[in-house]
C-alpha angles and dihedrals in degrees: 000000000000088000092056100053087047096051089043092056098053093047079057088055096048094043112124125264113255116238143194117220114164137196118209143168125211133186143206130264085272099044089232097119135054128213122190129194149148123226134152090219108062095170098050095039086064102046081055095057093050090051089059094050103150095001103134091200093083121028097233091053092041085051107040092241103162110112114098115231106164138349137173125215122228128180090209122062093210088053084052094047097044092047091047080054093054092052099040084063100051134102123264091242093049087043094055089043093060094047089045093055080067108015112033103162087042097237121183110252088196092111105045092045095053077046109065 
């Protein structure tokens, strides 16, 4: 029994960090064009993106892709970047339809993200 809480309290200590990795899609002003990343900085990845606004050397910035319309949280990287890859590949209708299921006016979660 003494072995077992022992064991059982190093395995506590080796377990693995959890971690936050998002993936996210933001829009322009006029909500035409989709952008889709992953990041585990939401916050800061979008402050980026604001701070490219009109710069051609990146799409979002050429596009004026900034504002945050929908984004999912994963504890694995691999899990974020598999499921960027998925949208990325999907259509423009599927791709509405999933930010609608959360999101259906389309509002720019921006604020309430630089906020928290």
């Amino acid at each position: 029994m003494r072995d077992r809480k022992i064991q059982s309290k190093y395995l506590l200590i080796f377990e693995p960090m959890q971690h936050n990795y998002y993936i996210y899609i933001t829009t322009n002003p006029s909500k035409t064009t989709l952008y889709i990343g992953v990041t585990n900085d939401l916050k800061r990845r979008l402050f980026e993106h604001q701070e490219n606004k009109g710069k051609p050397q990146t799409f979002a910035g050429k596009y004026y892709c900034y504002n945050l319309i929908y984004f999912e949280r994963f504890d694995s990287i691999l899990h974020a970047i598999d499921r960027e890859k998925q949208l990325k590949n999907w259509s423009r209708k599927k791709k509405e339809w999933l930010i609608e299921q959360i999101n259906p006016n389309w509002d720019f979660y921006n604020d309430e993200i630089f906020r928290s």
